[in-house]
N, C-alpha and C positions, 0 to 999 in steps of 0.2 A: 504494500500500500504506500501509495505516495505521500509524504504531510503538505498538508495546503499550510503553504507560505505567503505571507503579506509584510513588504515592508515597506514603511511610513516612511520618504526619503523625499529630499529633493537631488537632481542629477547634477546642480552644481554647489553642494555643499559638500565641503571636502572629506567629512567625518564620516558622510554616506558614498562613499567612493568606498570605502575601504570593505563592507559587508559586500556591496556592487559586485567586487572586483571578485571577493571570494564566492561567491553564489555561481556566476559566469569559470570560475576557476575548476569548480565540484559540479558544475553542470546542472545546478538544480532549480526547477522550475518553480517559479515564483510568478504572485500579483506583487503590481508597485501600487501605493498608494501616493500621488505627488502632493508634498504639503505643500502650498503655495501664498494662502493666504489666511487671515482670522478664523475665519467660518473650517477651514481644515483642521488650522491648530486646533481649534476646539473638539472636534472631532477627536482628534489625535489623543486632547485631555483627556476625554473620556477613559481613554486606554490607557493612558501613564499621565499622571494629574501634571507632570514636568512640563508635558507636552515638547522636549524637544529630539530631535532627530538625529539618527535614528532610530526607529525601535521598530522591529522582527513581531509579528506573530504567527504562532503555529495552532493555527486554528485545529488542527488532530490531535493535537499533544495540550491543549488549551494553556501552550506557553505565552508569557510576554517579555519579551526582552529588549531592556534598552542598551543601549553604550554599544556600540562598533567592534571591540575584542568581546566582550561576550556574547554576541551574536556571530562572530567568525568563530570562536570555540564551540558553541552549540550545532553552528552550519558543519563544521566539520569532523562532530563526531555524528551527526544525523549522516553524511555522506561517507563515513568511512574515510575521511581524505588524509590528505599530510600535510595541511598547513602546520598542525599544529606537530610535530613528528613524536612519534611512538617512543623515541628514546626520552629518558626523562632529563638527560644532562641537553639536549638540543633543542627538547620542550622549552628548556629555560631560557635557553639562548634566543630561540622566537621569541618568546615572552617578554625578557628583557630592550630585546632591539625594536620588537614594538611600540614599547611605552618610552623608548628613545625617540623615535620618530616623532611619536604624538607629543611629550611636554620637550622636548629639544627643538621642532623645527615644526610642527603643523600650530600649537599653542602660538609662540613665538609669530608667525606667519597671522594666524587669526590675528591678535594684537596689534599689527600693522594696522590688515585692511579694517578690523573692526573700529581701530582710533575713526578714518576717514569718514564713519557713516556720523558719530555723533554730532550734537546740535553745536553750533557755532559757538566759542567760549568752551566750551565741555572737553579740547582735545587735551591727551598725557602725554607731552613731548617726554616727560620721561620717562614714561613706562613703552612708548614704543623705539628709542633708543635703546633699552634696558633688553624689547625684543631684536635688535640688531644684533646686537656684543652678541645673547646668547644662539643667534645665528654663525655668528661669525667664528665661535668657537667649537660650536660641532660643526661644523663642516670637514675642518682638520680630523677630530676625532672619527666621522666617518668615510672619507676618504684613506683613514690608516687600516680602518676595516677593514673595505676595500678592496684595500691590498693583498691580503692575505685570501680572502675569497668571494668565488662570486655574484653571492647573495649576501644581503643584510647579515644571516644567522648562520650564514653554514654553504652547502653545497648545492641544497634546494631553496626553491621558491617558497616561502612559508607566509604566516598572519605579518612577519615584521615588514615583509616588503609589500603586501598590501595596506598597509600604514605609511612607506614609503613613498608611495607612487603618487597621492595625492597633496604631502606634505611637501616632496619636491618639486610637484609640477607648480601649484601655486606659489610655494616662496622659490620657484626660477622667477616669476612672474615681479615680485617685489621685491627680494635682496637676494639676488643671485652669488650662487656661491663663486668663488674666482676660478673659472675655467681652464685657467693657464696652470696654477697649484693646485688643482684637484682634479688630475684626469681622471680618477679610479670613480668620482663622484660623475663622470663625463658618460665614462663606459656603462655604469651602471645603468645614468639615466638614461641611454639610449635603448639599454636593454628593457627596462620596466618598461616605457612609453612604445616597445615594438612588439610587447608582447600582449598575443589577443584579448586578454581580460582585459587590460590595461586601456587598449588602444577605443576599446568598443567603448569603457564609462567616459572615457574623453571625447570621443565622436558624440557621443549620446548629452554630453553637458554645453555641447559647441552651439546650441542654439541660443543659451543663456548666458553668454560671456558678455552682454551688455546690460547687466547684474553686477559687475564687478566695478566698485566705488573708487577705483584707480586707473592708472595710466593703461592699458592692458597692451603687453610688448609685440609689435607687428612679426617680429620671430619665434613667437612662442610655441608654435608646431616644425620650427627649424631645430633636428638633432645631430 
């Protein structure tokens, strides 16, 4: 039996790229539900009082799950997959280069573009310098990664480079890492952004990039 999957998402929010990426990853069929406006969020309320995005439900299993790593862990022992991998020292290793991605470089990233949307008067010139610095120093730390192998965690594609893929595409967008000092960040992103999970949630959010409250880079589909 199949579990009827629904997820509350929108296609250009980065946080919902990441479930996207893995769903398309494990093959498994799903409804989208697109939150767009009030009248949705409330909808959405009704299912997680948060109401923010995104949250998974498994209408056969009468699951509700919010947050992006808990819904790529649940998608992927529902699929039997290997995002998350069977060994438990490499489990970790996913585990941790996830939640690197996400408060190192997609956090960071949000806090840019999110300063732009506030009301006139209301910007944090220091807390979006504060996400600069901490841009500017992971990038060195994964770039050394990198080095060593060719995925975020290991040897396969796992949960951490689905955390990746949307952390980097957006902050190439606003503080690009230095190109010139980070090829191993170069090689990689050309692999994430060539690879079909990846490339479909991208193609699939290109309709809404005039959504985005900043400069948006005429090269940004050039790898």
């Amino acid at each position: 039996m199949t579990n009827h999957l629904i997820l509350h998402e929108h296609p250009f929010a980065a946080y919902c790229w990441k479930p996207l990426i893995a769903l398309y990853e494990l093959e498994l069929p799903f409804e989208r539900h697109v939150v767009t406006d009030e009248a949705s969020r409330q909808e959405l309320a009704k299912i997680w009082p948060l109401a923010k995005i995104p949250v998974l439900v498994d209408e056969t299993a009468g699951m509700v799950l919010p947050e992006s790593t808990t819904i790529i862990e649940y998608l992927d022992a529902l699929a039997d997959g290997a995002l998350v991998p069977a060994n438990a020292a490499d489990a970790l290793q996913a585990r941790l280069w996830d939640r690197f991605h996400d408060q190192y470089v997609a956090n960071p990233m949000q806090k840019i573009v999110g300063d732009n949307l506030r009301p006139e008067g209301g910007e944090d010139p220091e807390g979006v310098a504060e996400a600069r610095r901490t841009l500017d120093t992971a990038y060195p730390v994964l770039d050394a990664q990198l080095a060593r192998i060719p995925w975020t965690a290991g040897a396969t594609f796992t949960v951490a480079d689905c955390a990746a893929a949307p952390a980097l595409f957006y902050a190439r967008a606003i503080h690009r890492w230095d190109e010139t000092n980070h090829p191993n960040i170069n090689r990689y992103y050309r692999e994430l952004v060539n690879r079909p999970s990846v490339a479909r949630v991208i193609d699939e959010a290109r309709p809404y990039r005039e959504l985005f409250p900043m400069s948006w880079p005429a090269d940004i589909d050039v790898v």
